[in-house]
N, CA, C and O atoms as CSV, one atom per row, in Angstrom:
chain,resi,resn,atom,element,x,y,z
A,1,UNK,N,N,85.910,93.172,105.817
A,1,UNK,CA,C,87.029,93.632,105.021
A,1,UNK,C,C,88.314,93.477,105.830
A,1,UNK,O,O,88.348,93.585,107.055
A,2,UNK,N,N,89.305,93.230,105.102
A,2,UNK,CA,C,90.785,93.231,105.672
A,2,UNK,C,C,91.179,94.048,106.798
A,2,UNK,O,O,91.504,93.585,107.891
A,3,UNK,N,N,91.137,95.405,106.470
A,3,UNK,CA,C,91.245,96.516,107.669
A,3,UNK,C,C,90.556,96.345,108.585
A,3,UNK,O,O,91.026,96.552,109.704
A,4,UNK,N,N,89.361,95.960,108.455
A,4,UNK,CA,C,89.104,96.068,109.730
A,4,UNK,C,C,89.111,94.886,111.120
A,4,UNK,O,O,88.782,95.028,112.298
A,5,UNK,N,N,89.590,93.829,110.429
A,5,UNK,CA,C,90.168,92.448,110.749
A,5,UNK,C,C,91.557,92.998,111.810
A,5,UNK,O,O,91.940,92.466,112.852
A,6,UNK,N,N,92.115,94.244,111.111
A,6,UNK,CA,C,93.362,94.782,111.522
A,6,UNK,C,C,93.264,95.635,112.364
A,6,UNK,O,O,94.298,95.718,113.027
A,7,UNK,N,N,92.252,96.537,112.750
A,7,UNK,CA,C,91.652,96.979,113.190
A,7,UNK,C,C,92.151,98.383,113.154
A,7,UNK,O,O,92.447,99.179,114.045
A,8,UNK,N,N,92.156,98.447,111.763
A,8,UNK,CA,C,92.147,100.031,110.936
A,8,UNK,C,C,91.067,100.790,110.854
A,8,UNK,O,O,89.967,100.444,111.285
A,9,UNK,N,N,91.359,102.086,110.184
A,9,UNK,CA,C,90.106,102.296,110.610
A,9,UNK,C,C,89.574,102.615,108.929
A,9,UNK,O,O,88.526,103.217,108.698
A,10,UNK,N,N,90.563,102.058,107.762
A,10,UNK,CA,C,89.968,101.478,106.640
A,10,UNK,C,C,91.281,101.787,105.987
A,10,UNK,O,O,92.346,102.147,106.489
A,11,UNK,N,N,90.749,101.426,104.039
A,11,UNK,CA,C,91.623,101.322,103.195
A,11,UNK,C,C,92.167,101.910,102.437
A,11,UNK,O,O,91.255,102.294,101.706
A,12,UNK,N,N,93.467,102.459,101.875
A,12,UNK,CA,C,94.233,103.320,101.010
A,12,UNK,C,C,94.513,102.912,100.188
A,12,UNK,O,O,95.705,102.611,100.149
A,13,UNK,N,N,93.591,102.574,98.840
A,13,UNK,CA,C,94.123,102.408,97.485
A,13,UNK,C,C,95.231,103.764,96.909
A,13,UNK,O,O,94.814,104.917,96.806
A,14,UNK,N,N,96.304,103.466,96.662
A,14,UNK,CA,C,97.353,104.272,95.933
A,14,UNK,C,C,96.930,103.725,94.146
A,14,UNK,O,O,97.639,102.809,93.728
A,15,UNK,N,N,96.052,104.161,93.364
A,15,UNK,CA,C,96.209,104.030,92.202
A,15,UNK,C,C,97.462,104.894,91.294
A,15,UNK,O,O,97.725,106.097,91.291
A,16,UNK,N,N,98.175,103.601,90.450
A,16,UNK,CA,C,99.293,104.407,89.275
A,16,UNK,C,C,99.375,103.776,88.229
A,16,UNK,O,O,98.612,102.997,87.659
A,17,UNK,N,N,101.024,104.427,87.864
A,17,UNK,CA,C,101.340,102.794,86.762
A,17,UNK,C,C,102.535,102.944,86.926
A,17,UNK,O,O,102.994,103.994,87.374
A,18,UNK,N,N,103.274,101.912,86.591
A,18,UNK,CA,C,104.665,101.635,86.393
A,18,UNK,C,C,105.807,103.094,86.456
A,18,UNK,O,O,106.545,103.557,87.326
A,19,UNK,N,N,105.415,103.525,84.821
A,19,UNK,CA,C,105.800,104.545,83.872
A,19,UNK,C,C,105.396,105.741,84.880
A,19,UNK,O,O,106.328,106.544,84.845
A,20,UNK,N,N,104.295,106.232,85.849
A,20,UNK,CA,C,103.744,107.283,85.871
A,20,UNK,C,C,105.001,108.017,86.608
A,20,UNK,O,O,105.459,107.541,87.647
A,21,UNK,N,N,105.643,109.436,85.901
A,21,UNK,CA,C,106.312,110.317,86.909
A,21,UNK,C,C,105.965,110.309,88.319
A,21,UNK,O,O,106.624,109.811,89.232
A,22,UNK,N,N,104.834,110.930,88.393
A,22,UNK,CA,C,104.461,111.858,89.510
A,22,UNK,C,C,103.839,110.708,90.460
A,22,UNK,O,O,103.489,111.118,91.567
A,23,UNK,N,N,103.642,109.301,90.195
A,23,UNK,CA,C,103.381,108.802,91.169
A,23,UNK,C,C,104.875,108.025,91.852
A,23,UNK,O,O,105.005,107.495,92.955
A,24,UNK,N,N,105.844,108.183,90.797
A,24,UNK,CA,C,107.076,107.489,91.289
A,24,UNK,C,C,107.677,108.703,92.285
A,24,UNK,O,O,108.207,108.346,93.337
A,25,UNK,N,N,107.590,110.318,91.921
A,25,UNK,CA,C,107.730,111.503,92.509
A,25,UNK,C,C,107.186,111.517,93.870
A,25,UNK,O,O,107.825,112.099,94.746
A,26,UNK,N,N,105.868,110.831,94.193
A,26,UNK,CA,C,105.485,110.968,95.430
A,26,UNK,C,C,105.936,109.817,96.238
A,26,UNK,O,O,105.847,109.881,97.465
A,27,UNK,N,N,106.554,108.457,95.479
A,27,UNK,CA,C,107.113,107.150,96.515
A,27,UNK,C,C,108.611,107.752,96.793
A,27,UNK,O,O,109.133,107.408,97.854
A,28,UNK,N,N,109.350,108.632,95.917
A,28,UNK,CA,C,110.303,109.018,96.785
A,28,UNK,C,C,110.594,110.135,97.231
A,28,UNK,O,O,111.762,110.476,97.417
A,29,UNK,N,N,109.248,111.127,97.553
A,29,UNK,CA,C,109.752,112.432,98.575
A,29,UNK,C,C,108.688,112.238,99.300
A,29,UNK,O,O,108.553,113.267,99.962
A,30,UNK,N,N,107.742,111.403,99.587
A,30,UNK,CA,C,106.437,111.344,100.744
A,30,UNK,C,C,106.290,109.964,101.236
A,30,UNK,O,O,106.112,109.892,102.452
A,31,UNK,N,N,106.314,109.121,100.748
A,31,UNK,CA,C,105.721,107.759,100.667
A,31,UNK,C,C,106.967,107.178,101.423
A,31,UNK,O,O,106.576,106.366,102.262
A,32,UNK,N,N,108.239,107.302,101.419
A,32,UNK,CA,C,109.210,107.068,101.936
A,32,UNK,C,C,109.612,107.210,103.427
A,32,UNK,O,O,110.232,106.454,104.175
A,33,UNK,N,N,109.036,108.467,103.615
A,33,UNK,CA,C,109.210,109.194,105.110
A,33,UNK,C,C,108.454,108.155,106.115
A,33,UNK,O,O,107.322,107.671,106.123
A,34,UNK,N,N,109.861,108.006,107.153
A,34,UNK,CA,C,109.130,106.661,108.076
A,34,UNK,C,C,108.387,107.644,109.130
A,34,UNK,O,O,108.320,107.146,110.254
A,35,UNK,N,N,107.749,109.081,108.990
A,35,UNK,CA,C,106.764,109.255,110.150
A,35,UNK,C,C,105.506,109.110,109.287
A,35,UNK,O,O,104.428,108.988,109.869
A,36,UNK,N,N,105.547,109.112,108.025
A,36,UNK,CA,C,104.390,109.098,107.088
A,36,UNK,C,C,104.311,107.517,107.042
A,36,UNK,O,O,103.315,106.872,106.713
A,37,UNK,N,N,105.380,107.072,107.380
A,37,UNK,CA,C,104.841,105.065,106.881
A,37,UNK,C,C,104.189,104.700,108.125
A,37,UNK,O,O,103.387,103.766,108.091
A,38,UNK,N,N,104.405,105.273,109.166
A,38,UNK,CA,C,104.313,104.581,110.620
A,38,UNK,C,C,102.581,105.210,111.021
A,38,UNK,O,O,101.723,104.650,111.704
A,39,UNK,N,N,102.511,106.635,110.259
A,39,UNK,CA,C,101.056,107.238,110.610
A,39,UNK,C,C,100.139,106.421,109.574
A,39,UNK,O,O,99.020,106.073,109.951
A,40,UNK,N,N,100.511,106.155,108.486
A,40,UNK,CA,C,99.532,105.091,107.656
A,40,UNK,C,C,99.495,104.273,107.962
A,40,UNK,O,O,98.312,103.966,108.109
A,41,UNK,N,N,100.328,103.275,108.310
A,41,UNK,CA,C,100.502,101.916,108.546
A,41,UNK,C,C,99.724,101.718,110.336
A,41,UNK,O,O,99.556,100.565,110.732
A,42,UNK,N,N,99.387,102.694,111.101
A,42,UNK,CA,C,98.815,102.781,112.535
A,42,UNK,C,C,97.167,102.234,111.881
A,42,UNK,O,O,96.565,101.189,112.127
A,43,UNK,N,N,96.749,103.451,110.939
A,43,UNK,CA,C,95.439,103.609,110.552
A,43,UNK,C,C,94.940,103.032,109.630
A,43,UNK,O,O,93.850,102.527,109.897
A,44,UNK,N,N,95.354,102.877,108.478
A,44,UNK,CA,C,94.984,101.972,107.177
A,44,UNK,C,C,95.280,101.340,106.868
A,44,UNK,O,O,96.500,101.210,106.968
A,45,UNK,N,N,94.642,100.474,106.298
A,45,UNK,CA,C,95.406,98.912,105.332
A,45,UNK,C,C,95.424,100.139,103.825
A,45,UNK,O,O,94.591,100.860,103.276
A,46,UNK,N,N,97.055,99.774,103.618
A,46,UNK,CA,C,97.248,100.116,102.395
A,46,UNK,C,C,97.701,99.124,101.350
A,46,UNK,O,O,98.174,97.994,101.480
A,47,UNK,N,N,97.265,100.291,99.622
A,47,UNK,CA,C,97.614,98.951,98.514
A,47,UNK,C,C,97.574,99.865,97.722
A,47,UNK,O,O,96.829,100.842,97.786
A,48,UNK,N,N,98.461,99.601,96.816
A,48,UNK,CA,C,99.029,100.102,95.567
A,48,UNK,C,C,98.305,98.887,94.455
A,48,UNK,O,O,98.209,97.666,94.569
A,49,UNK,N,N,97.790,100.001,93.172
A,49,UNK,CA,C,97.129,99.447,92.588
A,49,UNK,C,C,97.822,99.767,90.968
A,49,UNK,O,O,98.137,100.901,90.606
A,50,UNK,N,N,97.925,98.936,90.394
A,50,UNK,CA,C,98.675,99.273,88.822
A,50,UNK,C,C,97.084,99.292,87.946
A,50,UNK,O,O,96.409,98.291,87.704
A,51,UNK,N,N,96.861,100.224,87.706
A,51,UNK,CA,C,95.485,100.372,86.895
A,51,UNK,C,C,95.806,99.385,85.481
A,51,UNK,O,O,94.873,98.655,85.146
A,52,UNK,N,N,96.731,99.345,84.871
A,52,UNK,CA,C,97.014,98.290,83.703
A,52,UNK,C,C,97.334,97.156,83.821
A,52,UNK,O,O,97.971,96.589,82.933
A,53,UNK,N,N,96.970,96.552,84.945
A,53,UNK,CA,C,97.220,94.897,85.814
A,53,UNK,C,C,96.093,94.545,85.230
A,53,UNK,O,O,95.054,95.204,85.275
A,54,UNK,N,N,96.353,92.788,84.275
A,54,UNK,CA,C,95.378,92.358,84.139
A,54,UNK,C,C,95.209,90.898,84.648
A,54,UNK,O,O,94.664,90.041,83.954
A,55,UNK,N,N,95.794,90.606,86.130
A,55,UNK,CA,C,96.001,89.418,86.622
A,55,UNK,C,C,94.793,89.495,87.494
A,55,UNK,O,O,94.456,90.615,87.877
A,56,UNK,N,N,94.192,88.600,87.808
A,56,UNK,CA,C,92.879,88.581,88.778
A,56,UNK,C,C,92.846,88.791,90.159
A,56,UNK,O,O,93.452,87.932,90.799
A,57,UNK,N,N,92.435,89.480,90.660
A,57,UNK,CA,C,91.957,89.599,92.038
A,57,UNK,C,C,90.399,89.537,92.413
A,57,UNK,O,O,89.438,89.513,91.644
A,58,UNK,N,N,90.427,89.516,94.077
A,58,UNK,CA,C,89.250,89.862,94.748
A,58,UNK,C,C,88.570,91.065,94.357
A,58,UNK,O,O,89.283,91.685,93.567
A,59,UNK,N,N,87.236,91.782,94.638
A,59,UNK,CA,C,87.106,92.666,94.619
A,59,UNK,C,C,86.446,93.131,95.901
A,59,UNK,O,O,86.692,92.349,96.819
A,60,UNK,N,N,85.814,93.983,96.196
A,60,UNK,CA,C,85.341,94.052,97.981
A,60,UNK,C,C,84.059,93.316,98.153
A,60,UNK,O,O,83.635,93.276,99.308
A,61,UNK,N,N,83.318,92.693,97.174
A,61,UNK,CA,C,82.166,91.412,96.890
A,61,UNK,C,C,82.753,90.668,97.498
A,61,UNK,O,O,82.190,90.232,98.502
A,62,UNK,N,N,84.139,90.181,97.181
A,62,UNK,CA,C,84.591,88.733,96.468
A,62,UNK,C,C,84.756,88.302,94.979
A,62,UNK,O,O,85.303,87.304,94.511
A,63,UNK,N,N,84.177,89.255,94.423
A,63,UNK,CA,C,84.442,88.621,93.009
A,63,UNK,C,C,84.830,88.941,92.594
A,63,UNK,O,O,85.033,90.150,92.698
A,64,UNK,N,N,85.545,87.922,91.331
A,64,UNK,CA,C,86.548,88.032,90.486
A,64,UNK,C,C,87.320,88.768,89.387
A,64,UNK,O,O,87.604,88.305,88.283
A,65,UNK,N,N,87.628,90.040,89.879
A,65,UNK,CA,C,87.635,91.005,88.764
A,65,UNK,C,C,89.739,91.273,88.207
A,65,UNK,O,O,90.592,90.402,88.374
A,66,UNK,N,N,89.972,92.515,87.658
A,66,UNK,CA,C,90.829,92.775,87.577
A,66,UNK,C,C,91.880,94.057,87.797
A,66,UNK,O,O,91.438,95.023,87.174
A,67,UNK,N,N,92.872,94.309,88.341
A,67,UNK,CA,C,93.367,95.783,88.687
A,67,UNK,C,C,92.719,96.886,87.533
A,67,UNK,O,O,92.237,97.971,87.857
A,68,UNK,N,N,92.799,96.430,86.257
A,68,UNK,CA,C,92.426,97.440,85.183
A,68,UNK,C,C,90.960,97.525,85.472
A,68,UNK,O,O,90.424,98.633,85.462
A,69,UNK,N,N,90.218,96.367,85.749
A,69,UNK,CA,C,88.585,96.323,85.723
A,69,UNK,C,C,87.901,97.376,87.024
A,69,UNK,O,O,86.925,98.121,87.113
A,70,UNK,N,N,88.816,97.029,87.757
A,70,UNK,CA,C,88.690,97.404,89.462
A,70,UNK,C,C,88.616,99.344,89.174
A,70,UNK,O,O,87.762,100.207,89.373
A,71,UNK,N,N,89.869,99.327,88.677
A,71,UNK,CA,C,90.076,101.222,88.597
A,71,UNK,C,C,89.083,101.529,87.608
A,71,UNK,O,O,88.449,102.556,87.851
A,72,UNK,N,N,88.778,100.915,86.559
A,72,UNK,CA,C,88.187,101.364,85.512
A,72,UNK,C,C,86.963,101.689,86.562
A,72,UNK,O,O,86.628,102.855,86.771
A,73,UNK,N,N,86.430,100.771,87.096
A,73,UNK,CA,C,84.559,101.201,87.926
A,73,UNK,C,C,84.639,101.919,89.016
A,73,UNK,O,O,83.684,102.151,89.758
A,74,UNK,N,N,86.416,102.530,89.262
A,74,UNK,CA,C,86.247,103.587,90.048
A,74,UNK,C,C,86.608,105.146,89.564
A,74,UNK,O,O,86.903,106.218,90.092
A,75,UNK,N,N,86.455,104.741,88.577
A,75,UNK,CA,C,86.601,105.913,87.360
A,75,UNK,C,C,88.367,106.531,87.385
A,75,UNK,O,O,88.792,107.665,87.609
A,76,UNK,N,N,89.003,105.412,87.098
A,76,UNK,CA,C,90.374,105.907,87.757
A,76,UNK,C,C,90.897,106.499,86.409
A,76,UNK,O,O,91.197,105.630,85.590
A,77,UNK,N,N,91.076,107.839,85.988
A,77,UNK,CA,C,91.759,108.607,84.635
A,77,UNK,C,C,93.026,108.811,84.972
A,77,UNK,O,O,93.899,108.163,84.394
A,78,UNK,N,N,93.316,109.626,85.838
A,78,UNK,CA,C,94.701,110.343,86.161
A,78,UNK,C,C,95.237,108.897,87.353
A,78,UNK,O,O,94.633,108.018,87.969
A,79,UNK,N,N,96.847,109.363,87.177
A,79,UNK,CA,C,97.522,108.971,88.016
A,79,UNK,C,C,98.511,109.734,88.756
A,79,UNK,O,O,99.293,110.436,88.115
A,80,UNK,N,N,98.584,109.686,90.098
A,80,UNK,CA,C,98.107,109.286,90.985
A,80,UNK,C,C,97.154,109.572,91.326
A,80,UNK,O,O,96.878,110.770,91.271
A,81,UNK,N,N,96.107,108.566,91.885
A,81,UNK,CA,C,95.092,108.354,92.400
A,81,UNK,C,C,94.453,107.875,93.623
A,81,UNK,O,O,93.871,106.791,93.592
A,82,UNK,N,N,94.514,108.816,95.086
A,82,UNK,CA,C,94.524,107.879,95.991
A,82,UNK,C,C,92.623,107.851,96.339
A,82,UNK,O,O,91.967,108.857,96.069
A,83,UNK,N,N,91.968,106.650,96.917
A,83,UNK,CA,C,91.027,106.529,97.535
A,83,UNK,C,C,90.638,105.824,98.602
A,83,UNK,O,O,90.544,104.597,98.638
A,84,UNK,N,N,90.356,106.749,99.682
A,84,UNK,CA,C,90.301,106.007,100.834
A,84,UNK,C,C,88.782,105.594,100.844
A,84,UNK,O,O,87.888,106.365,100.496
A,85,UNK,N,N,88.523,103.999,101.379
A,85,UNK,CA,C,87.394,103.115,101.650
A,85,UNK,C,C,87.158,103.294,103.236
A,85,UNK,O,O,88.010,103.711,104.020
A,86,UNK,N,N,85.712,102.866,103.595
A,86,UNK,CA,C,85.416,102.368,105.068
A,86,UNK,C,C,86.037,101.119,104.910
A,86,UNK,O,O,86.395,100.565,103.870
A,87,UNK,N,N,86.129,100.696,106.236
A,87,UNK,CA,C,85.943,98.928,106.407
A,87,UNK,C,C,85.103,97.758,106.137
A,87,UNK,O,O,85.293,96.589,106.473
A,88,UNK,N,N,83.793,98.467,105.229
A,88,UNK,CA,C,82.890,98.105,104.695
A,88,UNK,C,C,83.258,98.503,103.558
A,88,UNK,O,O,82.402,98.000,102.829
A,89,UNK,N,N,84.051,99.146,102.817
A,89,UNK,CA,C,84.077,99.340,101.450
A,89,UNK,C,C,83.887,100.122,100.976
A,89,UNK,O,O,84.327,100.205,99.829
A,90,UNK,N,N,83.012,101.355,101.603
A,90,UNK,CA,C,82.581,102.505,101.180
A,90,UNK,C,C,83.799,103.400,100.583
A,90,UNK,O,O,84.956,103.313,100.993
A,91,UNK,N,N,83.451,104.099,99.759
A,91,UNK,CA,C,84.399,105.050,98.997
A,91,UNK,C,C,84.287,106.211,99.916
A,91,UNK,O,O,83.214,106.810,99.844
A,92,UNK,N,N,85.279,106.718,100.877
A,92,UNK,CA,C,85.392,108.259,101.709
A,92,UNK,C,C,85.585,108.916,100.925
A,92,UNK,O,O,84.681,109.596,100.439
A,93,UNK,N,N,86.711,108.962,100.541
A,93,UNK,CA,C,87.319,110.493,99.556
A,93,UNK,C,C,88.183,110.257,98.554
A,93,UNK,O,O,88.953,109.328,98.796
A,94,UNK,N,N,88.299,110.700,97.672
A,94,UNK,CA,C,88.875,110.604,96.320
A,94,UNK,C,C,89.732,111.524,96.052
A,94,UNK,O,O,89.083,112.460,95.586
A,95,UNK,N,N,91.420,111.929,96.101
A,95,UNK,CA,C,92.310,112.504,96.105
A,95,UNK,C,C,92.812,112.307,94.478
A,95,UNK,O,O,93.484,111.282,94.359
A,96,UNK,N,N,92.686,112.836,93.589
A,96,UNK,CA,C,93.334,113.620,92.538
A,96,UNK,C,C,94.577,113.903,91.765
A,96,UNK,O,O,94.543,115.009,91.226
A,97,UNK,N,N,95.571,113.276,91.577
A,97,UNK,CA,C,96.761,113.783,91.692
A,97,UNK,C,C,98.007,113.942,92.621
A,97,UNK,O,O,97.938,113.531,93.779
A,98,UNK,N,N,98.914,114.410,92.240
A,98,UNK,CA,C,100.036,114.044,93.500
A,98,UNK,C,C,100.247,115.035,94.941
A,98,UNK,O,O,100.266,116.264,94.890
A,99,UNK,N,N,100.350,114.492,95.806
A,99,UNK,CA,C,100.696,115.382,97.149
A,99,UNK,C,C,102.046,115.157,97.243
A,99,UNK,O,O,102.483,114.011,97.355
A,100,UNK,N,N,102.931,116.360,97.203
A,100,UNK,CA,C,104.526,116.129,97.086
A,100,UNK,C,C,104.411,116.657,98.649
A,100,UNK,O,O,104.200,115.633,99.299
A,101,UNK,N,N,104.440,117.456,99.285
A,101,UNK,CA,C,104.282,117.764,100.354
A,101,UNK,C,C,103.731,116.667,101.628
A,101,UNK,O,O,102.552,116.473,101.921
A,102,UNK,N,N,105.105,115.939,102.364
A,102,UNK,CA,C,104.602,114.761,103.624
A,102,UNK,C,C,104.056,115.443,104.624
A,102,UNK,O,O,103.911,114.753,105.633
A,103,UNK,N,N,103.719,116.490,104.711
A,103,UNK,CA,C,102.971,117.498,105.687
A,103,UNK,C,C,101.495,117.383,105.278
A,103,UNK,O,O,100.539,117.093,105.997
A,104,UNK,N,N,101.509,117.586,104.358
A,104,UNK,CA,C,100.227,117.587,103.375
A,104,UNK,C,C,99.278,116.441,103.409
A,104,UNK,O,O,98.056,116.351,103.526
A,105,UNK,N,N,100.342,115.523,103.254
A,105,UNK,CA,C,100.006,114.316,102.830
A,105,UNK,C,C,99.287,113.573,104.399
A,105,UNK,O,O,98.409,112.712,104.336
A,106,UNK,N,N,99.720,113.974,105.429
A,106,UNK,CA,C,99.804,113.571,106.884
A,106,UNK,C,C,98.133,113.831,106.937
A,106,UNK,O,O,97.149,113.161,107.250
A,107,UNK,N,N,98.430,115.377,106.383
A,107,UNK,CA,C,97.074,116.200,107.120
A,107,UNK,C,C,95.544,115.350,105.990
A,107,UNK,O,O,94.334,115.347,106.220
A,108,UNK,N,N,96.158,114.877,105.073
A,108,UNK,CA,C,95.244,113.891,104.143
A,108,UNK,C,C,94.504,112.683,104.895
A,108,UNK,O,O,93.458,112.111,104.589
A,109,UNK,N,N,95.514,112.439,106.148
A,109,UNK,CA,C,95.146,110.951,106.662
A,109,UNK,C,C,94.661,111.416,107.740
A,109,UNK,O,O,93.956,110.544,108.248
A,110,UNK,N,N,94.688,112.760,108.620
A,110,UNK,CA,C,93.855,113.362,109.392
A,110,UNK,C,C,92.631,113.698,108.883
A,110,UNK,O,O,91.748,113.658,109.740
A,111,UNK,N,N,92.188,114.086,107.542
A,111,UNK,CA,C,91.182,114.853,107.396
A,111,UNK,C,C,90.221,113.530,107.336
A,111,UNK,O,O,89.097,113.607,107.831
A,112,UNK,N,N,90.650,112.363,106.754
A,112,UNK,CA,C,90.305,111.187,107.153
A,112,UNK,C,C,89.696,110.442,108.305
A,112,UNK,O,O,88.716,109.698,108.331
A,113,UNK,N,N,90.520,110.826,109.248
A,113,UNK,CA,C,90.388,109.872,110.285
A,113,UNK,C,C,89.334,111.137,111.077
A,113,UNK,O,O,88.278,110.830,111.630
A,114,UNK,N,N,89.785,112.376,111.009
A,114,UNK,CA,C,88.697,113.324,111.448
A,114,UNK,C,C,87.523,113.100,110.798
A,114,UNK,O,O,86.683,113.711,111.459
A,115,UNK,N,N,87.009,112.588,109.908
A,115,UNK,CA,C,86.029,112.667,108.833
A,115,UNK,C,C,85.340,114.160,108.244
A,115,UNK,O,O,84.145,114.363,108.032
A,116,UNK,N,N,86.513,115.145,108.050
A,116,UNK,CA,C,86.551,116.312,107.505
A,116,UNK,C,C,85.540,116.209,106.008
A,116,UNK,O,O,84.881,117.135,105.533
A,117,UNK,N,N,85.649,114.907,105.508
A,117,UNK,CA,C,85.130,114.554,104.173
A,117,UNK,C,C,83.879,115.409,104.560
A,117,UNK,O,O,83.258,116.054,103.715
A,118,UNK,N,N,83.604,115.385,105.646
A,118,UNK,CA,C,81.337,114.579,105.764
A,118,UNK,C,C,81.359,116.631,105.930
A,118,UNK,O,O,80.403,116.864,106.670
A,119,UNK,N,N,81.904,117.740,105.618
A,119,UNK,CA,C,82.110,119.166,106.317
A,119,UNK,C,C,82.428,120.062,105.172
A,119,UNK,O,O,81.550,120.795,104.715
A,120,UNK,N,N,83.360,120.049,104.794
A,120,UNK,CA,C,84.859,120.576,104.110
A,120,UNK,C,C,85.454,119.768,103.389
A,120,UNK,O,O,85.583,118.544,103.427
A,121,UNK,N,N,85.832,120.601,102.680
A,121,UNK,CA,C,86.763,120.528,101.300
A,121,UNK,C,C,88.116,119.729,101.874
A,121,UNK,O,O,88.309,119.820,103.086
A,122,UNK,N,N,88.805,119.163,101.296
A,122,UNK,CA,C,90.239,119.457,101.485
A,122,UNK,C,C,91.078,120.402,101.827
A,122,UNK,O,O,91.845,120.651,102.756
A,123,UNK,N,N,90.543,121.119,100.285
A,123,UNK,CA,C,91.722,122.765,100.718
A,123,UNK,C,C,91.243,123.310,101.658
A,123,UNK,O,O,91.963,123.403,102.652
A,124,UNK,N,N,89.861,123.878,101.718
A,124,UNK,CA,C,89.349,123.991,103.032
A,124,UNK,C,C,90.004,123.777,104.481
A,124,UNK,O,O,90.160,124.774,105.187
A,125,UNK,N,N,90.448,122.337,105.016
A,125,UNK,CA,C,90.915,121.453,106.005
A,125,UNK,C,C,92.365,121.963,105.220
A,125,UNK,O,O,92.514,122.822,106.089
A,126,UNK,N,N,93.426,122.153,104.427
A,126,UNK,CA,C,94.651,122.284,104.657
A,126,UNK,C,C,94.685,123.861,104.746
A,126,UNK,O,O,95.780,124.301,105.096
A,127,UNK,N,N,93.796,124.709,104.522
A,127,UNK,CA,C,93.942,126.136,104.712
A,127,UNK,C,C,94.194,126.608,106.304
A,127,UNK,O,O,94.960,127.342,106.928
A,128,UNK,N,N,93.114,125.759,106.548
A,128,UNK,CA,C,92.653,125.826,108.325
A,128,UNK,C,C,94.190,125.107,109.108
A,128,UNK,O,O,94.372,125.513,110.256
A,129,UNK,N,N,94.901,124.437,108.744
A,129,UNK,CA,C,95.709,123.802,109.232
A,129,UNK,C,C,96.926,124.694,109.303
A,129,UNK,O,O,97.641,125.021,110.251
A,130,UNK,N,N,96.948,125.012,107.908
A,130,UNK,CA,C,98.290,126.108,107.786
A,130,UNK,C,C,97.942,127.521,108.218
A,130,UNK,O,O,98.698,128.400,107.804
A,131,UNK,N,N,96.997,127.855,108.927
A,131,UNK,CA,C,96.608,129.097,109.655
A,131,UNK,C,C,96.600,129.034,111.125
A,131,UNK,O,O,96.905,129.747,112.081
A,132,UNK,N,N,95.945,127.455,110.798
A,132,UNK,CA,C,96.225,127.310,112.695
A,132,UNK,C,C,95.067,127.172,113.559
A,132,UNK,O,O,94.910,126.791,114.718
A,133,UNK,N,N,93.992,127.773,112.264
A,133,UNK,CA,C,92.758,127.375,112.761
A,133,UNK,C,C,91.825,125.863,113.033
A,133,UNK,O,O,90.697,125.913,113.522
């Protein structure tokens, strides 16, 4: 896979759409912040995905699918939608909705790279964070 060519330590699909508020809400109060571009851009290959794209791409096979086809088999409903992959492709964690908070959002790419997934919750891992524990 790409990332790991890069030697990330995997991939950040940003699923949205065009139109979506709250994913345009999070490119300009989180997504913007150059300590949040510089901590993603260290660790993940990232990509923004328009779930209503029907131009062809790769898929993590190789084969030939489409942005709409792609989200659809990752059950993508809501937008925003982030999901982080291994470097093999594996699906880690599946984030829900918007993180307006670049604190938040940071501690998203820690709970990650910690592999908090394989333990704890999210809220779990941001409770513990904002306590100190």
């Amino acid at each position: 896979m790409f990332a790991a060519k890069q030697n990330k330590k995997g991939l950040l699909i940003f699923y949205g759409t065009p139109h979506c508020p709250f994913c345009q809400r999070m490119k300009e109060t989180v997504l913007n912040q150059p300590e949040i571009q510089a901590f993603y851009k260290a660790n993940f290959h990232l990509l923004e995905m328009n779930i209503l794209d029907e131009h062809p791409i790769s898929g993590f096979s190789g084969n030939q699918t489409t942005p709409k086809e792609f989200s659809q088999s990752n059950h993508i409903r809501v937008t925003p939608t982030l999901i982080f992959y291994s470097t093999e492709g594996e699906r880690l964690f599946k984030q829900i909705g918007i993180i307006a908070d670049p604190q938040e959002f940071r501690w998203l790419g820690e709970y990650i790279l910690e592999e908090g997934y394989s333990h704890e919750s999210f809220g779990h891992y941001k409770r513990n964070k904002r306590t100190g524990h």
